[in-house]
C-alpha positions in Angstrom: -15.9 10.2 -12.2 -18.3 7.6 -10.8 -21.0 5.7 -13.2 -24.8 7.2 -11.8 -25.4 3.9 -10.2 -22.6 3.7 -8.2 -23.2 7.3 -6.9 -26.3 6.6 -5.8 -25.7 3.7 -4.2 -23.0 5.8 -2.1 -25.0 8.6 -1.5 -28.4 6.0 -0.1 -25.3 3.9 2.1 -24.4 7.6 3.1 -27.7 8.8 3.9 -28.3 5.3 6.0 -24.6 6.2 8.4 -25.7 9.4 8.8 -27.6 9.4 12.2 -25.0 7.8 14.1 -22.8 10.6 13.1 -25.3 12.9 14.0 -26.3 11.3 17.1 -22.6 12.5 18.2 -23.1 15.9 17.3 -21.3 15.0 13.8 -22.9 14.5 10.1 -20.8 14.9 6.7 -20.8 16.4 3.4 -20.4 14.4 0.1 -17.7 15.8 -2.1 -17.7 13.4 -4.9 -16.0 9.8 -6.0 -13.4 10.1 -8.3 -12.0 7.6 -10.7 -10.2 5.1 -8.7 -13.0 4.7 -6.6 -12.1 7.0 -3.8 -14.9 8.6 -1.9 -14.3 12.4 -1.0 -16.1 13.6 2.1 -16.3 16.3 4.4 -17.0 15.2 8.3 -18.8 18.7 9.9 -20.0 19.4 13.2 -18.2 17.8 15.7 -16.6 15.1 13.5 -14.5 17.8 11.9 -12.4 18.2 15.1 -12.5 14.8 16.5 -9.8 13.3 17.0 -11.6 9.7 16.4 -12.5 11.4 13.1 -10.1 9.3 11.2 -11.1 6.3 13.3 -14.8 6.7 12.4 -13.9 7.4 8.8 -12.2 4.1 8.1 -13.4 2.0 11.0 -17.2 3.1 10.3 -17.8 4.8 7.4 -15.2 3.3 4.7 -16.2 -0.7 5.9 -20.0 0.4 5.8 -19.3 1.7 1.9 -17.5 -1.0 1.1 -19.9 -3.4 2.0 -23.1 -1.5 0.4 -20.6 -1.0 -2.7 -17.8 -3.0 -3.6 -16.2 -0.7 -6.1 -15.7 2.1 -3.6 -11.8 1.5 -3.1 -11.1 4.3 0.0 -12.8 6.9 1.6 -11.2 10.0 2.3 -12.1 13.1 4.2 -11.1 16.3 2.6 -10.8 18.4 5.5 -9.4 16.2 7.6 -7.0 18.3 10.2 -3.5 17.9 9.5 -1.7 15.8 12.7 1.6 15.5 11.0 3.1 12.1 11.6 1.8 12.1 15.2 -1.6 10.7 15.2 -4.3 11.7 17.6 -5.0 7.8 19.1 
Protein backbone atom coordinates (compact mmCIF):
# COMPACT_ATOMS: atom_id res chain seq x y z
CA UNK A 1 0.00 0.00 0.00
CA UNK A 2 0.91 3.61 -0.87
CA UNK A 3 2.35 6.18 1.96
CA UNK A 4 -0.78 9.12 2.26
CA UNK A 5 1.36 11.53 0.42
CA UNK A 6 1.97 9.68 -2.39
CA UNK A 7 -1.82 8.86 -2.79
CA UNK A 8 -2.72 12.11 -2.80
CA UNK A 9 -0.38 13.31 -4.99
CA UNK A 10 -1.90 10.56 -7.52
CA UNK A 11 -5.26 11.16 -6.83
CA UNK A 12 -4.71 15.56 -7.43
CA UNK A 13 -2.40 14.41 -10.95
CA UNK A 14 -5.65 12.22 -11.48
CA UNK A 15 -8.12 14.75 -10.84
CA UNK A 16 -5.94 17.34 -13.21
CA UNK A 17 -6.11 14.33 -16.54
CA UNK A 18 -9.42 13.87 -15.92
CA UNK A 19 -11.16 16.43 -18.43
CA UNK A 20 -9.42 15.36 -21.30
CA UNK A 21 -10.78 11.97 -20.75
CA UNK A 22 -13.93 13.36 -20.28
CA UNK A 23 -13.83 15.64 -23.05
CA UNK A 24 -13.84 12.18 -25.18
CA UNK A 25 -16.75 10.90 -23.53
CA UNK A 26 -14.24 8.84 -21.13
CA UNK A 27 -13.29 9.52 -17.27
CA UNK A 28 -11.76 6.78 -14.75
CA UNK A 29 -12.06 5.24 -11.57
CA UNK A 30 -9.20 5.03 -8.97
CA UNK A 31 -8.72 1.48 -7.65
CA UNK A 32 -5.73 1.93 -5.50
CA UNK A 33 -1.64 1.74 -5.68
CA UNK A 34 -0.21 -1.11 -4.49
CA UNK A 35 3.27 -1.82 -3.16
CA UNK A 36 5.45 -1.80 -6.11
CA UNK A 37 4.16 1.38 -7.07
CA UNK A 38 1.63 0.24 -9.64
CA UNK A 39 -1.44 2.37 -10.09
CA UNK A 40 -4.79 0.43 -10.43
CA UNK A 41 -7.54 2.15 -12.49
CA UNK A 42 -10.63 1.72 -14.07
CA UNK A 43 -11.12 3.71 -17.56
CA UNK A 44 -15.36 4.10 -17.82
CA UNK A 45 -17.42 5.67 -20.24
CA UNK A 46 -16.09 5.42 -23.51
CA UNK A 47 -12.54 4.72 -22.48
CA UNK A 48 -13.58 1.32 -21.31
CA UNK A 49 -14.22 0.12 -24.91
CA UNK A 50 -11.67 2.10 -26.77
CA UNK A 51 -9.52 0.48 -28.48
CA UNK A 52 -6.82 3.55 -27.83
CA UNK A 53 -7.58 2.75 -24.19
CA UNK A 54 -4.35 1.17 -23.69
CA UNK A 55 -2.69 3.86 -25.78
CA UNK A 56 -4.10 6.67 -23.56
CA UNK A 57 -3.26 4.68 -20.48
CA UNK A 58 0.43 4.52 -20.98
CA UNK A 59 0.96 7.28 -23.62
CA UNK A 60 -1.19 9.85 -21.42
CA UNK A 61 -2.02 8.86 -18.25
CA UNK A 62 1.11 6.69 -16.94
CA UNK A 63 3.86 9.57 -18.47
CA UNK A 64 1.51 12.37 -16.77
CA UNK A 65 1.88 10.18 -13.19
CA UNK A 66 5.07 9.63 -13.60
CA UNK A 67 6.09 13.02 -13.99
CA UNK A 68 3.69 14.51 -11.09
CA UNK A 69 5.16 11.41 -9.02
CA UNK A 70 8.19 9.66 -9.56
CA UNK A 71 7.60 6.62 -7.37
CA UNK A 72 4.51 5.59 -9.40
CA UNK A 73 6.28 2.63 -11.32
CA UNK A 74 3.14 1.48 -13.91
CA UNK A 75 -0.22 2.22 -14.35
CA UNK A 76 -2.62 -0.39 -14.94
CA UNK A 77 -6.23 -0.54 -15.86
CA UNK A 78 -8.15 -3.20 -14.18
CA UNK A 79 -10.83 -3.71 -16.57
CA UNK A 80 -8.96 -3.40 -19.38
CA UNK A 81 -10.76 -5.76 -22.31
CA UNK A 82 -8.89 -8.81 -22.97
CA UNK A 83 -7.39 -8.61 -26.93
CA UNK A 84 -5.39 -11.72 -26.52
CA UNK A 85 -1.98 -11.38 -28.26
CA UNK A 86 -3.62 -9.36 -31.11
CA UNK A 87 -3.60 -5.81 -30.09
CA UNK A 88 -6.19 -3.34 -31.21
CA UNK A 89 -3.57 -0.59 -33.03
Amino acid sequence: MANEAMEATVKEALEMFRPQLQADGGDMEYVGIDDDGKVHLKLTGACGSCPMALMTLKMGIERYLKDACPEVTEVVQDNAPDYGEEMPF
